[in-house]
Structure formats: C-alpha cells, structure tokens
C-alpha positions, 0 to 999 in steps of 0.5 A: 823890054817887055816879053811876049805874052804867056799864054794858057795850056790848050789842052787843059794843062798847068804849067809849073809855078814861077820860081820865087824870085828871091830864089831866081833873082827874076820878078815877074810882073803883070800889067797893062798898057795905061797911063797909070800903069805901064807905057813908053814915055816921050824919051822912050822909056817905060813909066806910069805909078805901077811902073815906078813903084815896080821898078824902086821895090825890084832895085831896092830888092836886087830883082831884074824885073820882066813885065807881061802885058795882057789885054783883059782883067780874066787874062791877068786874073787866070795868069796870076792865079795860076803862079805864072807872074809874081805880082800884079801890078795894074791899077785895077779893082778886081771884083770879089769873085776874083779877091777870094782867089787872090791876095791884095798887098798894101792898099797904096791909092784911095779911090772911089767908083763914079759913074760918068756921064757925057755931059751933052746929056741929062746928068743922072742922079742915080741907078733909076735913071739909068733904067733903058740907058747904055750903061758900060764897065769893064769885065772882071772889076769891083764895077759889076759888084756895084751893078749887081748890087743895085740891080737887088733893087732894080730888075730893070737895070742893064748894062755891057760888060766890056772885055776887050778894052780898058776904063780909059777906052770906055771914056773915049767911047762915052765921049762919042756917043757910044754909051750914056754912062759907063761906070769907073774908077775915080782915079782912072777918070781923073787922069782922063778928065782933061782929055774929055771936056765934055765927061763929068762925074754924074754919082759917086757909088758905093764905098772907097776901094783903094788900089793894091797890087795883087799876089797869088794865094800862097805867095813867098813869104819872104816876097810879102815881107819885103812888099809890106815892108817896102810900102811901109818904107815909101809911106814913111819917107814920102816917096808915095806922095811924089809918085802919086803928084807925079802922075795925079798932082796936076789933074784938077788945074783947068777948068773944062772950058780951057780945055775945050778952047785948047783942043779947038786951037790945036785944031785950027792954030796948032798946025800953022806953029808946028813945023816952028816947034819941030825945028826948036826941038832940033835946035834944043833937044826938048820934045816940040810938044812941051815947047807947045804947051808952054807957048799955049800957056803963054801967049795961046799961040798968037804971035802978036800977045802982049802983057801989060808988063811988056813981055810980048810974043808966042813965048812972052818974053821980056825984052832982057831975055830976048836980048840975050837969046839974040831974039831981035823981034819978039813978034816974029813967031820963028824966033820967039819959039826958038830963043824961048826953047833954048832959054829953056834949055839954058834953065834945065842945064841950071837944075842941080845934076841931081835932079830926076826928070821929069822934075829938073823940068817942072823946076826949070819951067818954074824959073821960067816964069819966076827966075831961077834965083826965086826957085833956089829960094823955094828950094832953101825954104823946102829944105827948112820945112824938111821936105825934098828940095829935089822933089817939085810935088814938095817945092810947089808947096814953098814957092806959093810961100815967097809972095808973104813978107813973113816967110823971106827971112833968109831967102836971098831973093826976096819977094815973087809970085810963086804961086803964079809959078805953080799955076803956070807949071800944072797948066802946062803939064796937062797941056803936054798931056794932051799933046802927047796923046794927039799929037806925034813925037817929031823924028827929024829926016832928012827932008827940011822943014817947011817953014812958015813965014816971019811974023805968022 
C-alpha cells in the first residue's frame, strides 16, 4: 500500500531525519509512478524494475518497505535531501546540480540522452536544427545539463522545462503535436516506442548516464554496504539480467508498421471480438487483454485466417487441438477464442509450480506455439548451458537452438522451430502492452454479456 505523500515544513522547518533502517526495520523509499518504475500490474499488484529490485534487496535484508510516490524530480530531490526517505528509487537522471547534494548507488542500466522527434516532421540532425522549434524535457534531469550545454554554442537554442509531468507524458504530447522534440532517456523511449509509432529517435546527445538509485549525502553505512554488496550479488547471478529482459527484452521486436495496423485494428475490429475475450477470461481466469494479444498475433482478429499448415480460426488452432478443447468449428469466432483460452490455461497449469509470473506465462505462450514438450527441451539444454531453466530471458536463448541437428543430443523431442516460438512470445508481449494502457481490465457484473453472433 503506498502512504501518503510527505510533505514539506510551511513554515521553513526541518523535520527530523528518517531512522536508519537497520535500526527500524523500516526502508523508506521514493518514486514514481512509471512503467520502469512503480505501478499496479494487471493482478493488481505493484511492478516495474525499480520495484523489483526494491522489493528482493528489502527481503534479502529483512525490511518492510514503504514507497512514497511524488510527482516531480524537485519533490523527490527536496525529500531526499532532507533525510525524509532512505533511498530513491525512480528511473531518473538527475542533473549535476542535484548529483552534488546526493549520493548515487551502483550504476544498474546504461542508457543514452536521445532526442526524439514526430516522425510526421522533418528528422533533425542536430541542435542547430532545433533553433525556433518547440523543444521539451523534464525539469530537474541530466537533459537541461545537455540543453545548457549546447546552448554555450547556440544562443538561440530554447526549450520548456516541464515540472509537472514525466519523459513518458512528454512522448505522448510529441506524438499529438504539442512539441517538435523533446529530450529523454534512452531507456524511457525505449519502453514507450511501441506505443508511439509515429516518434523516432532523431540525435544521440552527449555520453551514456547509467541509471543508479539515489542516497542522501551521509547515508548509513551499513545501508551502502548492503546496497553495493547486493548489486554486486544480482550482477554475479544474473538476476540483473532477467529483471532488465523482463521489462526491456522485448522492445525492439515490431517494426513500426505492425504497430501501426495493430492500433488501427484495435480501432475498428477490437470492439466487435471484445465481449468474446471478456467471456474467455471468465471462463479461463487469464486477463482478456493477453487472450487478444495472442489472437492478434495469431490470426489479426479474423475469424476466418487460415495457414498453409491447416490450422484455422482467430486463435489458429490445428484440428487436434480443437478437438480436444471440444472446438467443433474453428471458424466460429466464439469458440475459437474460448477453447484457444483454456488450451492455454491447461499449458500454464503444465509450468513447474516453481515458475514466477509473468514467466510461467511467457513459457506456456511458447509451448503454445511449439508444444509443451520442445519447451521442456529448451528447459534441459538451459540447464546444460548453466543458465536459469526457470527464467524465459534465458530459455529464449536455447529454444532458437532445437531447430539445429547439432544441439538435439539429448533433447527428448528433437527438431522444432524454436526461434518462431521466441518470435511468437516478444510480439505478443507488446501486444499485451498496448492493451494494458488503452484498453481497461474486464471486472465481470452481473449483467450478461452481449454476445456477438457465431462466425463473426
């Protein structure tokens, strides 16, 4: 639960310092509301990088953890400074001015400052193409470092220092016309990107700024102790590695114009399945929005696709499957959509119990497309390789390896298209991205549902 947002002293007073956590038992931590950062996931439960990392360090170290969100970088820099939080946890960089009066922890995420542009305009190749343009970037980052120092060279160069909104509302504005550029982290866009079509990265600027999180000057040393001694832990084991793929891995998969066509579907096609997806989650438990994403991927939401292998329908399913999901017309939209849902259902209950989301569900979305048995097989080679059988980011990296005859000793399945499987499983993830920011969770009521007509 997160607590209300502390706020400063009216009257100029400084309010005690925070006690140590190693002494209360309590990590108090600031952030933001952000994809990377901290924001509640589809079962309801708070994610994002900053978040998990947060959460395994609290466990590892015995803390209960209580987040503060706050809604600008001066409001989380004046709260740090000031020993009201512990930690800063945000996904940003801060400008030097703010570096001088805080401490950074391990850097965790290379990233560059880009300069993005709509790409309905003229791409510009540099500053001096900017001179007169609407130019945007959040206040209180490394960006106005960058501005102030091309501006050493153009006196002409202008831009809005916003404060009140974050790198990922600046984006949405670029894309409507507000701005013709605004100035933000690599990383920032790159989670964004897929929800933006028409943004493109126009210049790089300046050197790499990793991402750290952030301490006051005179921290506890037995809390930087701990800190620098678990990111040297999560580096070494690879733990890392599977948060950044978690929320990064899949980024880069879609080219622009798939994007595109799946927003100009979801306009036009979306609404006459949605109530077919609603009912499959009832009937299945998974969100409606995943049991899109995948018929997207399968078939773009026509009932009536059908593959030169045979397998037919809005989820493509091959004539065995249908027939055991009691699929009798696998052109009829209704049962399509329901038997592919439970089909899926019946391979996520298959995952070892082990298995964390959301990779028991990127695992049961592979075997989906390849079999349950070519996934164990992945699983095997994994292990053999010594990476994390339990982890998708590493059992994507083995699957692509059973389509060679030199890597099928001792796989009990033999030959497949794996890397079709990893393909299959990135493009729906950000599919279900896009859903999950334009399209609502589905509560079911009382009310029954309105049920477009078989073979629609």
């Amino acid at each position: 639960m997160l607590v209300p947002v502390l706020l400063l002293v009216s009257d100029g007073g400084q309010r005690p310092s925070v006690v140590s956590p190693v002494h209360s038992g309590e990590l108090i931590v600031l952030t933001r509301n952000g994809a990377a950062c901290h924001f509640e996931d589809a079962s309801g439960q708070y994610s994002g990088l900053e978040t998990d990392m947060i959460n395994e360090f609290a466990r590892q170290y015995g803390y209960r953890v209580r987040w503060i969100e706050l809604n600008n970088v001066d409001q989380l820099v004046s709260q740090l400074v000031q020993q009201q939080a512990h930690i800063m946890a945000a996904d940003l960089d801060l400008s030097a001015a703010d570096q001088r009066v805080l401490r950074a922890g391990p850097a965790y995420l290379p990233q560059a400052q880009v300069m993005i542009y709509n790409t309905d305009s003229t791409q510009p190749k540099n500053f001096s193409d900017l001179l007169g343009k609407r130019l945007a970037v959040v206040a209180g980052t490394q960006h106005i470092d960058a501005l102030n120092s091309a501006r050493a060279h153009l006196p002409g160069l202008r831009w809005i220092a916003v404060s009140t909104a974050w790198e990922e509302q600046l984006l949405d504005s670029l894309s409507h016309g507000e701005f013709d550029a605004v100035l933000v982290d690599s990383a920032s866009f790159a989670l964004a990107r897929h929800l933006y079509p028409n943004l493109d990265i126009a210049f790089t600027v300046g050197e790499e700024a990793p991402l750290a999180w952030q301490f006051p000057k005179n921290t506890s040393p037995i809390l930087w102790s701990q800190v620098q001694q678990f990111f040297k832990t999560i580096e070494q084991n690879g733990e890392l590695d599977r948060w950044v793929e978690r929320y990064y891995g899949y980024v880069d998969q879609l080219e622009d114009t798939d994007i595109s066509g799946f927003l100009e579907r979801m306009r036009t096609t979306l609404p006459k399945f949605r109530p077919i997806f609603y009912h499959a989650q009832i009937a299945s438990g998974i969100d409606w929005r995943l049991l899109a994403a995948i018929s997207y991927q399968e078939s773009h939401w026509d009932p009536y696709a059908t593959s030169p292998t045979g397998v037919r329908g809005m989820m493509m399913m091959t004539t065995d499957t249908a027939d055991k999901m009691g699929v009798t017309d696998r052109l009829d939209a209704k049962q399509s959509i329901l038997g592919g849902a439970m089909y899926l259902s019946e391979l996520m209950a298959l995952q070892p119990v082990r298995l964390e989301d959301p990779d028991r569900v990127w695992m049961a979305l592979a075997a989906y497309n390849q079999g349950q048995g070519h996934v164990e097989d992945a699983r095997v080679l994994a292990q053999h390789r010594h990476l994390n059988a339990d982890a998708w980011c590493d059992v994507k990296q083995t699957l692509p390896l059973l389509s060679g005859n030199l890597h099928l000793y001792g796989v009990k399945h033999g030959y497949c298209r794996g890397g079709e499987a990893v393909i299959f499983v990135e493009s729906i993830r950000t599919y279900y991205d896009i859903l999950k920011k334009y399209e609502k969770p589905y509560t079911p009521s009382l009310e029954p549902l309105d049920l477009p007509g078989s073979g629609n």
